[in-house]
C-alpha atoms as a printed R data frame, in Angstrom:
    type eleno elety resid chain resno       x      y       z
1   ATOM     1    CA   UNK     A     1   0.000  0.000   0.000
2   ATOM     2    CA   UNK     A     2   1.748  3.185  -1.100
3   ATOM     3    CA   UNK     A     3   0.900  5.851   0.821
4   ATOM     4    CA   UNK     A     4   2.151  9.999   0.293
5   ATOM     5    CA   UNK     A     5   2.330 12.816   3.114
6   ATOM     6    CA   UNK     A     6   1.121 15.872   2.116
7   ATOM     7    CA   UNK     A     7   3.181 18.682   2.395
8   ATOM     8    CA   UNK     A     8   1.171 22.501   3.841
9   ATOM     9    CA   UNK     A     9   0.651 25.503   1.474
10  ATOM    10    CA   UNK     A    10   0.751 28.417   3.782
11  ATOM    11    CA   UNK     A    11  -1.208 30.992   2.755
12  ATOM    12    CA   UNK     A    12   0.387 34.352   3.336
13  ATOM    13    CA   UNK     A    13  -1.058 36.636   6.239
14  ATOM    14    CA   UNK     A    14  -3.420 39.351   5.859
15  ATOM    15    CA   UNK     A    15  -6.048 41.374   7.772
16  ATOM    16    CA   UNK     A    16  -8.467 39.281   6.454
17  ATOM    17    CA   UNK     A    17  -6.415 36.166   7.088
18  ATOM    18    CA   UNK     A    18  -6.026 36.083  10.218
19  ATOM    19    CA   UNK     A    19 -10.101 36.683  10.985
20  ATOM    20    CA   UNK     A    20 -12.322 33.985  11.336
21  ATOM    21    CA   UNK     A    21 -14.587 32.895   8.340
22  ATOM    22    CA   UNK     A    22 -17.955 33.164   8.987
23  ATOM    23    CA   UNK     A    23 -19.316 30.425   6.954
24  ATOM    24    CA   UNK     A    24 -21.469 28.353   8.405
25  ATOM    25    CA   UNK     A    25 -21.015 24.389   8.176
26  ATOM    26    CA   UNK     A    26 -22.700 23.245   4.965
27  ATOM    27    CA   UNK     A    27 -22.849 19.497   6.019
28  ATOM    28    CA   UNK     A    28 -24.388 18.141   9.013
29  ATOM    29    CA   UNK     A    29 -22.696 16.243  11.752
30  ATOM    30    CA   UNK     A    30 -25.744 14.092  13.060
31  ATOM    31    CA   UNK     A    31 -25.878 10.249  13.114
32  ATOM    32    CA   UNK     A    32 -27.577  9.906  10.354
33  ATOM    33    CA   UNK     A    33 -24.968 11.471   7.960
34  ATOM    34    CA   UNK     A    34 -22.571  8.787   8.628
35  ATOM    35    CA   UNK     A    35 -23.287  5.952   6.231
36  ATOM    36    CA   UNK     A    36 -24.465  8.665   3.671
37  ATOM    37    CA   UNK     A    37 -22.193  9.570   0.666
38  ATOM    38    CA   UNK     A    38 -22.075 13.331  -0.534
39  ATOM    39    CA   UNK     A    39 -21.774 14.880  -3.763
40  ATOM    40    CA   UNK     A    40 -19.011 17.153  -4.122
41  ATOM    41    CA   UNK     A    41 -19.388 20.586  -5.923
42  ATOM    42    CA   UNK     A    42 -17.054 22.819  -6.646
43  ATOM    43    CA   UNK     A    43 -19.850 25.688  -5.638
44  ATOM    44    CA   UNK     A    44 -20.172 24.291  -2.188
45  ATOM    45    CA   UNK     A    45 -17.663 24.521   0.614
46  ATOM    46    CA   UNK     A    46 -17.670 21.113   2.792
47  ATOM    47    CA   UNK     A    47 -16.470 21.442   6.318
48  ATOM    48    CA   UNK     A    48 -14.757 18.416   8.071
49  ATOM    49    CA   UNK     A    49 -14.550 18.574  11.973
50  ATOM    50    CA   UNK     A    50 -12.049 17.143  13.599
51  ATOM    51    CA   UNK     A    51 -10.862 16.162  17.139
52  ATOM    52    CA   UNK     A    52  -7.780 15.665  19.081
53  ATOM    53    CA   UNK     A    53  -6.320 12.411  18.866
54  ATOM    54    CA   UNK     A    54  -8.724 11.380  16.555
55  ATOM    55    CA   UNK     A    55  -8.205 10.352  12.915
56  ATOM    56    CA   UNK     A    56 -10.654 10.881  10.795
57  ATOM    57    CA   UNK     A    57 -11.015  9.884   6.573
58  ATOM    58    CA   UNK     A    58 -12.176 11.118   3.885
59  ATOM    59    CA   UNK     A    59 -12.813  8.649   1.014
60  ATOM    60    CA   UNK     A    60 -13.288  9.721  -2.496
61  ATOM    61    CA   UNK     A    61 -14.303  7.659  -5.455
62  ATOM    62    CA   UNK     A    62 -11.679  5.382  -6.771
63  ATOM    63    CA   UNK     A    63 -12.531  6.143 -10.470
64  ATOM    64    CA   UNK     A    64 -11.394 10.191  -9.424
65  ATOM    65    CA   UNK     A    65  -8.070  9.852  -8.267
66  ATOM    66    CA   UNK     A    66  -6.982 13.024  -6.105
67  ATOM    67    CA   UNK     A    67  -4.502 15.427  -7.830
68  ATOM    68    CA   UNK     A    68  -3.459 18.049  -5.730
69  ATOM    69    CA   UNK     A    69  -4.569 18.611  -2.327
70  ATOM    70    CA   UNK     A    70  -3.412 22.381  -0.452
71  ATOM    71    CA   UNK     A    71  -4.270 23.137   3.484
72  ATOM    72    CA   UNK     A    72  -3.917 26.967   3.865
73  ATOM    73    CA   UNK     A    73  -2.008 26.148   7.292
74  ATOM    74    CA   UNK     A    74  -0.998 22.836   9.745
75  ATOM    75    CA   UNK     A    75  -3.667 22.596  11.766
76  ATOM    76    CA   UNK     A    76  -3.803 18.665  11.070
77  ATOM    77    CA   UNK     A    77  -1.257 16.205   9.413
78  ATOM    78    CA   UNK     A    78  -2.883 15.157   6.480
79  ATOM    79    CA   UNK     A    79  -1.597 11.865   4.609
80  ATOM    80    CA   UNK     A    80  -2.889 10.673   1.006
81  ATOM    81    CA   UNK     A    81  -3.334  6.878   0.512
82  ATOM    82    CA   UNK     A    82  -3.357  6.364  -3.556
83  ATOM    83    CA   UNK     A    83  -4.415  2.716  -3.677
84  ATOM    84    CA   UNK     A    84  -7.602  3.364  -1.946
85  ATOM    85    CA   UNK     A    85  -8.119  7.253  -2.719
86  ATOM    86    CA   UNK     A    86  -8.426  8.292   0.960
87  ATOM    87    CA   UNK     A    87  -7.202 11.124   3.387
88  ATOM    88    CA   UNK     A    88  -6.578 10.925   6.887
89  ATOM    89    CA   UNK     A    89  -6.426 13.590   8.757
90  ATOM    90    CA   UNK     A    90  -4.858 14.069  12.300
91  ATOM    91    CA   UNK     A    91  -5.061 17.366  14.403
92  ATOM    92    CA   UNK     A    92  -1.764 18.989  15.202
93  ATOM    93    CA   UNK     A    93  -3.045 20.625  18.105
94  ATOM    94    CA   UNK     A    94  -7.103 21.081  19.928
95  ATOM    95    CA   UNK     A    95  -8.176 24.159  18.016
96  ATOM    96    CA   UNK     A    96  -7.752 25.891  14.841
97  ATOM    97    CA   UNK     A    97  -9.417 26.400  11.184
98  ATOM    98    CA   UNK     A    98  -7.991 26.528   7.821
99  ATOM    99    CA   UNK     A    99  -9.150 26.047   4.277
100 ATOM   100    CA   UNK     A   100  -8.161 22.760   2.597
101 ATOM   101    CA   UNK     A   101  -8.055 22.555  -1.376
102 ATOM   102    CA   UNK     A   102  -8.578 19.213  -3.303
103 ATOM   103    CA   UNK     A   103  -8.726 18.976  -6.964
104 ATOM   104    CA   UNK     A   104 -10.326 15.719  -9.023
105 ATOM   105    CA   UNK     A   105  -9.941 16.380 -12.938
106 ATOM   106    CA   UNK     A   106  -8.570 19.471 -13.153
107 ATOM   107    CA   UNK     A   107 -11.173 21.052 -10.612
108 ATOM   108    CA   UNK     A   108 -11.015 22.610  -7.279
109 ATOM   109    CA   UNK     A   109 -13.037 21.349  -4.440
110 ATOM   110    CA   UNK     A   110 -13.145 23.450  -1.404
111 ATOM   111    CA   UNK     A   111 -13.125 22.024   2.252
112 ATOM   112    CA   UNK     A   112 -13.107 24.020   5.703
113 ATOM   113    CA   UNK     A   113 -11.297 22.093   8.768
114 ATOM   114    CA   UNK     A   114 -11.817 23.127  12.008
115 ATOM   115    CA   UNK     A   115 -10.744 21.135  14.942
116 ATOM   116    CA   UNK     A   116 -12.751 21.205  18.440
117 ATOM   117    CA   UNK     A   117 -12.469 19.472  22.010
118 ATOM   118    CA   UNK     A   118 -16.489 18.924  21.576
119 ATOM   119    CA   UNK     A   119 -16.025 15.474  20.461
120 ATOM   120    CA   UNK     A   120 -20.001 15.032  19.600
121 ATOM   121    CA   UNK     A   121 -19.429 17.067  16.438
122 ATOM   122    CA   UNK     A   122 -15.949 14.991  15.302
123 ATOM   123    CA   UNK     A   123 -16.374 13.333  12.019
124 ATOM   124    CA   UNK     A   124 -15.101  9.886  12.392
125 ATOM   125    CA   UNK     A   125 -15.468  8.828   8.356
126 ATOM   126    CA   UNK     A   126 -16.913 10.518   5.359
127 ATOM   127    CA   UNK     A   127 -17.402  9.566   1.874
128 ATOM   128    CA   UNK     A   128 -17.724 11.522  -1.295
129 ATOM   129    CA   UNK     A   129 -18.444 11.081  -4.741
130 ATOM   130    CA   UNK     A   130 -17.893 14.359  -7.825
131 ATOM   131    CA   UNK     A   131 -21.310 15.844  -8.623
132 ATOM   132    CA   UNK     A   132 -20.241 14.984 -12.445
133 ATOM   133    CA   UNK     A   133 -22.862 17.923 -14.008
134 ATOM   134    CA   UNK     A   134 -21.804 20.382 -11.008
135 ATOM   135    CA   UNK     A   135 -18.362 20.082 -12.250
136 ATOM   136    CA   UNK     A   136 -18.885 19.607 -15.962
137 ATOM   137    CA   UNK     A   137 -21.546 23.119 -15.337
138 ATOM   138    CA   UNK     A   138 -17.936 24.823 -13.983
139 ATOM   139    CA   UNK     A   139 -16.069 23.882 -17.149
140 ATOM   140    CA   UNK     A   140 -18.646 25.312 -19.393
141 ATOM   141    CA   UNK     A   141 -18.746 28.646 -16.982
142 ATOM   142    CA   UNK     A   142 -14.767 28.496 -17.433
143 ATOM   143    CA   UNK     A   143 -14.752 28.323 -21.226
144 ATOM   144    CA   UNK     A   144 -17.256 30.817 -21.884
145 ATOM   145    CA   UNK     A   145 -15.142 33.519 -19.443
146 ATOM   146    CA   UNK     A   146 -12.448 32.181 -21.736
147 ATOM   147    CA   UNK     A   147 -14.032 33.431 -25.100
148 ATOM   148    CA   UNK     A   148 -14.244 37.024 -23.478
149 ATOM   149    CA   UNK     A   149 -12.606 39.734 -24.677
150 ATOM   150    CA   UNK     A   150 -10.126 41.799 -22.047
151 ATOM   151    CA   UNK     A   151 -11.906 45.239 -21.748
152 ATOM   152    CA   UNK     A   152 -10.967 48.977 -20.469
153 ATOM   153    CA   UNK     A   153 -11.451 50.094 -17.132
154 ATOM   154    CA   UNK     A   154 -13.496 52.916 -19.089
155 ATOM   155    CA   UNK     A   155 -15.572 50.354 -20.895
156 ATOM   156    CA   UNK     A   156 -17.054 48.414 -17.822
157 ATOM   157    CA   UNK     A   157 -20.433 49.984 -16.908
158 ATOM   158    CA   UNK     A   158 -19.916 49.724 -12.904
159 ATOM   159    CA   UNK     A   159 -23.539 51.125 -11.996
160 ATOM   160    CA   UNK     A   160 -25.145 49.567 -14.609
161 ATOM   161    CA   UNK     A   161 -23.675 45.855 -13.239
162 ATOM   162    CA   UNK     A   162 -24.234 46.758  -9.680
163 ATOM   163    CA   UNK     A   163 -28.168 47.826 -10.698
164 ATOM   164    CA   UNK     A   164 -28.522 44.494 -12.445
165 ATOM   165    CA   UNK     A   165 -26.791 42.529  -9.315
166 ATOM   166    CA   UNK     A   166 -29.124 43.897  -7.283
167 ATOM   167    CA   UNK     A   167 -32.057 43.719  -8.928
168 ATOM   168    CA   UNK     A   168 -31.461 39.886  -9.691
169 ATOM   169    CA   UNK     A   169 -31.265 39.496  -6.053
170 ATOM   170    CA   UNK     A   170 -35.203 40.405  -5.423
171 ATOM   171    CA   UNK     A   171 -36.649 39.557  -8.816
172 ATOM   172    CA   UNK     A   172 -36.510 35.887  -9.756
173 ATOM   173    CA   UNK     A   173 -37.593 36.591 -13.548
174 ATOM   174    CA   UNK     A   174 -35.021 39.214 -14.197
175 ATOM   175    CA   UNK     A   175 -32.241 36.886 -12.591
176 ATOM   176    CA   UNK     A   176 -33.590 34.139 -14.551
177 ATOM   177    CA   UNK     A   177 -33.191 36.063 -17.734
178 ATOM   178    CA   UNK     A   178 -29.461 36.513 -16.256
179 ATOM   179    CA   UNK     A   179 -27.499 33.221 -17.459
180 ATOM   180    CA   UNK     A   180 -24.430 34.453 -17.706
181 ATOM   181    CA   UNK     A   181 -24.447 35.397 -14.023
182 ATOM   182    CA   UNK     A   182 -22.964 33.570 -10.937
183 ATOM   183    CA   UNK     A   183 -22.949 34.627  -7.592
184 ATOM   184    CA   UNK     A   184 -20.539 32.801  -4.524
185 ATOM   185    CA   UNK     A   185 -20.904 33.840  -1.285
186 ATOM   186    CA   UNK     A   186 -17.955 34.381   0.693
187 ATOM   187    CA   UNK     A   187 -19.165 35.787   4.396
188 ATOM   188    CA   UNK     A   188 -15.345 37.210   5.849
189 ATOM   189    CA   UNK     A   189 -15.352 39.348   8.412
190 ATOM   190    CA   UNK     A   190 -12.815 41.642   9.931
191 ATOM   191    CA   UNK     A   191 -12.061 44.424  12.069
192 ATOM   192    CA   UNK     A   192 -10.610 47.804  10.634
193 ATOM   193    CA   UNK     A   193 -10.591 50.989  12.558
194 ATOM   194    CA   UNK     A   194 -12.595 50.031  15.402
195 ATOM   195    CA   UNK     A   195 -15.519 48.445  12.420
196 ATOM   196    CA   UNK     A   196 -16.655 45.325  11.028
197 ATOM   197    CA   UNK     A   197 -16.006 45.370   7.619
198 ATOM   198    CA   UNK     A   198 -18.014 42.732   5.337
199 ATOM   199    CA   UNK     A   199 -16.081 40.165   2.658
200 ATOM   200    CA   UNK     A   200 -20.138 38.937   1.172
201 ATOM   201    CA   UNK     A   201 -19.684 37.818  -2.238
202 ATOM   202    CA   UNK     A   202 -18.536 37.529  -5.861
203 ATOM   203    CA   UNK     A   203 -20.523 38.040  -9.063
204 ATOM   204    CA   UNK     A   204 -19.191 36.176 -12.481
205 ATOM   205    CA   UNK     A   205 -20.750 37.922 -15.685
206 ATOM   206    CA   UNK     A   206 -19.561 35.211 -17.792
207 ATOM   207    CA   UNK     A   207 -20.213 36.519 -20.916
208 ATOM   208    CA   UNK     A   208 -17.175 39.854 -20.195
209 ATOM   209    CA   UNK     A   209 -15.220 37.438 -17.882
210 ATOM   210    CA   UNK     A   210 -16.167 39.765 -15.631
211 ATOM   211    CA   UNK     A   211 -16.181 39.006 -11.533
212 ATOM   212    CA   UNK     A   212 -17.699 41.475  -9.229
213 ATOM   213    CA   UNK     A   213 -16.896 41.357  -5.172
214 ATOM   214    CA   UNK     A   214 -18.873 43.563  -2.729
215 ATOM   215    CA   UNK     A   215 -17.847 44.662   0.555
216 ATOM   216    CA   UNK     A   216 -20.085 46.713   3.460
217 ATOM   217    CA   UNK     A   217 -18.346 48.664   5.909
218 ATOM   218    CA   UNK     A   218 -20.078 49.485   9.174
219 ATOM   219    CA   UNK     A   219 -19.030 52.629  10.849
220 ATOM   220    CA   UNK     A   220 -19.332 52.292  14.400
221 ATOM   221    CA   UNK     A   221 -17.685 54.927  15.439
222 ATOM   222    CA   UNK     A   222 -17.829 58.429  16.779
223 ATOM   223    CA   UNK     A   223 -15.815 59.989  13.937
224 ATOM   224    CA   UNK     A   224 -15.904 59.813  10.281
225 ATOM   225    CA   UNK     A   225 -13.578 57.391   7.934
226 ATOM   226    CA   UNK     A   226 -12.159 58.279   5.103
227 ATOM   227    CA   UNK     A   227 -12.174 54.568   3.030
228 ATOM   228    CA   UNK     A   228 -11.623 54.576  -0.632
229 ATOM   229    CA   UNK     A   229 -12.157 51.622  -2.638
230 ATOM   230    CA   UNK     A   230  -8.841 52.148  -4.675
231 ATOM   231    CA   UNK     A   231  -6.721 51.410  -1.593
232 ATOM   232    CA   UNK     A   232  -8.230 47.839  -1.247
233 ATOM   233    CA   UNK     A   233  -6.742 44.920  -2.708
234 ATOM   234    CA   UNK     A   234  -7.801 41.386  -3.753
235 ATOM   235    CA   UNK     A   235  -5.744 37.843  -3.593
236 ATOM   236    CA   UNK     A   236  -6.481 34.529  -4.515
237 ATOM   237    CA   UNK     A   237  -3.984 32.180  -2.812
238 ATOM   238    CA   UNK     A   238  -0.708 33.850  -3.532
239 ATOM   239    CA   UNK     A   239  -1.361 35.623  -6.590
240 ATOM   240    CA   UNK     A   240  -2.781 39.701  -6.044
241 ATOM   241    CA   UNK     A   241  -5.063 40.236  -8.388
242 ATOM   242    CA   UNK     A   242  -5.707 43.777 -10.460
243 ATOM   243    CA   UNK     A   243  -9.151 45.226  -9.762
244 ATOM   244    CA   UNK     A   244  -9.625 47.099 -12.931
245 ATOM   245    CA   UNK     A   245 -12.495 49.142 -12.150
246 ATOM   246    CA   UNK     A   246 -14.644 49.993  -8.373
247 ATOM   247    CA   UNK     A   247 -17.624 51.720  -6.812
248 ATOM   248    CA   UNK     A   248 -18.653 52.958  -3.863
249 ATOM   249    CA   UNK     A   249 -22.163 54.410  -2.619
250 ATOM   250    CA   UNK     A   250 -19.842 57.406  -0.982
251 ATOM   251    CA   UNK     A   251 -18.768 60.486  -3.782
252 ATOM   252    CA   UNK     A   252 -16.117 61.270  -1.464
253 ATOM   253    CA   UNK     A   253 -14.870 58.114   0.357
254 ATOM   254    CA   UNK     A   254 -15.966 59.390   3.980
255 ATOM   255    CA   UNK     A   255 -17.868 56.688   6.056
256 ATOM   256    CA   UNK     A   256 -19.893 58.969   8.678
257 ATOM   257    CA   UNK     A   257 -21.247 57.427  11.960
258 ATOM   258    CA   UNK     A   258 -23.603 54.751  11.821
259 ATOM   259    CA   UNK     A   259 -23.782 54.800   7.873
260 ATOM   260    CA   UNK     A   260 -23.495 51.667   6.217
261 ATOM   261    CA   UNK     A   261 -20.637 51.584   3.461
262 ATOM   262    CA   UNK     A   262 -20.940 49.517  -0.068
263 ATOM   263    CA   UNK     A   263 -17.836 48.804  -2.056
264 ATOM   264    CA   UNK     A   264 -17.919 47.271  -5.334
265 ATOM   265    CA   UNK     A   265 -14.637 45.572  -7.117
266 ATOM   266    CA   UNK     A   266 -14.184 44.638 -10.344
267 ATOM   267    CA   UNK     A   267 -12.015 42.107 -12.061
268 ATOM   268    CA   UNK     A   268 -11.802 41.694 -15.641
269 ATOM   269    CA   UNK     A   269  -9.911 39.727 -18.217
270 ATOM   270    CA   UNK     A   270  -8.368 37.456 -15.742
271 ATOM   271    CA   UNK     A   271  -9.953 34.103 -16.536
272 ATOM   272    CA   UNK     A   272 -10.192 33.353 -12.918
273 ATOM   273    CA   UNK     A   273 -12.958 31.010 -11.959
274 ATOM   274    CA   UNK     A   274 -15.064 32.693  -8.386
275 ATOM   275    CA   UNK     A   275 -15.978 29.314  -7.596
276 ATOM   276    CA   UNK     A   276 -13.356 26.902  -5.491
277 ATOM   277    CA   UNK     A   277 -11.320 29.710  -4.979
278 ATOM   278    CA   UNK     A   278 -10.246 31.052  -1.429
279 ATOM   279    CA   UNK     A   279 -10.561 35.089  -2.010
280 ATOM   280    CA   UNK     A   280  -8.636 37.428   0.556
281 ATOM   281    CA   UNK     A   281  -9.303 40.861   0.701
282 ATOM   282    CA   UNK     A   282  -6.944 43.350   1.561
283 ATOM   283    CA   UNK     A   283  -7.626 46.410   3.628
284 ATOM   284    CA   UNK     A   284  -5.522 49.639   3.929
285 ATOM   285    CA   UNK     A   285  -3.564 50.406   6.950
286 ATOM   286    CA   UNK     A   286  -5.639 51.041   9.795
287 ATOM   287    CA   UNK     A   287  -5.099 53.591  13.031
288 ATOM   288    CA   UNK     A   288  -3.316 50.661  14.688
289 ATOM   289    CA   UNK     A   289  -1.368 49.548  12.569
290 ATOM   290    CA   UNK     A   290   0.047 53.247  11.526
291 ATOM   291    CA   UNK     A   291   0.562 54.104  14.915
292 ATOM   292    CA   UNK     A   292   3.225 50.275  15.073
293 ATOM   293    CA   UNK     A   293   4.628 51.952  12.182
294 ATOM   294    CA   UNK     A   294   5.661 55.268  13.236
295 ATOM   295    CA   UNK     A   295   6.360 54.056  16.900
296 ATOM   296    CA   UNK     A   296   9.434 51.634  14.946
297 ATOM   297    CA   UNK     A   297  10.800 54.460  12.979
């Protein structure tokens, strides 16, 4: 039986990354899940609990051998068996979350793994099978953003897409009449001058290769904030990625007390898929931080 350890991916730091996610499990943990077998789609993030001193497996269909697998940090030792197509997976330590990545023909399959001392949510086994249309769907979605022309930053229509992404949100006949649109949800939070500041979502116009992310700032303080959506950044694993075009509900970037802040990014040309992709935003220096800065010069 040959059996490979799998090495960790860290994922670089950022504001964002060092905040919890604020996804909620996707997959039950009850008694009755554990002789089921679950479809895996690359739209839909499975979390895998895991306990101290506890091994727990994951086995995937032997007709989709694994290709890659990529833990954004060690919280558990994970080890790949290639005979039977199975991961086990053995905490490091009694708490801790990180994204794991696992890709079966070329696509990306997201898992969360948490680790708790609650041992009545511990997944002992799981098995899992590829949702063959969910995937195949992706590869379509892929090769049409393919087929799009790169465009201008003075050529994307930002209130016009933001109108539509709205609109399809409350109107099930206009979305329907949307099929080039996608929308992931995300749901990051972090802190940034005192606020909460909102990671929701990503829109894919496939059609313009076109992904749109949109953030909500919460002032909760006493004194305005100047935040303008040029000095945020996106990354997808490693890679930064150029936001070509934004908008923001404020003319003049200044967040007053109590108001409620929308940011809109846009990414074009990039041929990056939104789905199985772990998105980090990146937020300008906040009072905190600048204040560490000075005090070391």
């Amino acid at each position: 039986m040959r059996k490979v350890l799998i090495l960790f991916a860290v994922i670089s730091a950022t504001v964002f990354a060092q905040q919890p996610m604020l996804q909620p499990p996707v997959v039950d943990n009850g008694p009755e899940y554990l002789n089921k077998t679950f479809e895996l789609d690359p739209n839909v993030t499975q979390t895998i609990t895991l306990g101290p001193g506890i091994i727990t497996t994951l086995k995937f269909d032997p007709r989709k051998p694994i290709e890659k697998i990529i833990s954004g940090s060690a919280v558990a030792a994970i080890e790949y068996d290639e005979e039977l197509n199975r991961l086990t997976l053995l905490p490091l330590g009694y708490g801790g979350k990180t994204n794991m990545i696992v890709t079966i023909d070329g696509t990306d399959y997201v898992f969360i793994v948490r680790v708790t001392k609650n041992l009545k949510e511990v997944i002992h086994t799981r098995s899992y099978v590829v949702n063959t249309i969910a995937a195949e769907n992706l590869m379509a979605d892929l090769r049409r953003q393919a087929n799009a022309p790169a465009l201008m930053p003075q050529q994307i229509d930002t209130v016009a897409f933001v109108k539509a992404i709205e609109r399809a949100r409350t109107d099930r006949f206009y979305r329907d009449s949307l099929q080039d649109l996608r929308t992931i949800h995300i749901g990051k939070v972090a802190q940034w001058n005192d606020c909460m500041v909102h990671f929701l979502e990503v829109n894919t116009f496939l059609d313009t290769d076109l992904l749109i992310f949109k953030v909500q700032l919460v002032n909760t303080t006493g004194f305005g904030l100047y935040c303008n959506a040029r000095q945020l950044g996106l990354r997808v694993g490693h890679k930064d990625v150029n936001i070509k075009a934004s908008f923001q509900n404020s003319p003049d970037s200044i967040v007053l007390p109590g108001q409620m802040e929308t940011i809109w990014l846009f990414v074009q040309g990039e041929k990056i898929s939104a789905a199985g992709n772990d998105w980090t935003l990146l937020m300008p220096p906040d009072k905190y931080q600048v204040r560490q800065i000075l005090g070391s010069k």
